[in-house]
Each structure stands twice: as C-alpha cells, then as structure tokens.
C-alpha angles and dihedrals in degrees: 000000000000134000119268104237124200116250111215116239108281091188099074123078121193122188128254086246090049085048092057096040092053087044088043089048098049100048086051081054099047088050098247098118121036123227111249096032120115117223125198111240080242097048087048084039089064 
C-alpha cells in the first residue's frame, strides 16, 4: 500500500508577485543571493 502523502493547500492563491517575493526571500535566506546587490530581471529569469 502506498504512503499517504500530504496535498498543499489548493485554496490558497497566492499572486505571481507573491510567488517571486517568497522565491526572492528564500534564496536571501539560503545565502545565494546577497542583500545589497542589484540583479538584472535576466540574470534572476535564468
């Protein structure tokens, strides 16, 4: 029998922008971008 896995919740929806500024946030967080430094949209894009 298979594991029971855990949906996310489908109700909430969250913007495109809110999309971007959780991603933006967590890789500030995770140390791969560095705070003060400007990106290009095409440098974040790839």
């Amino acid at each position: 029998m298979a594991e029971p896995f855990e949906l996310p919740d489908l109700s909430v929806q969250r913007s495109v922008r809110a999309q971007v500024a959780q991603a933006l946030r967590a890789a500030l967080v995770a140390g791969q971008m560095r705070p003060g430094e400007i990106y290009s949209a095409p440098t974040l894009a790839a």
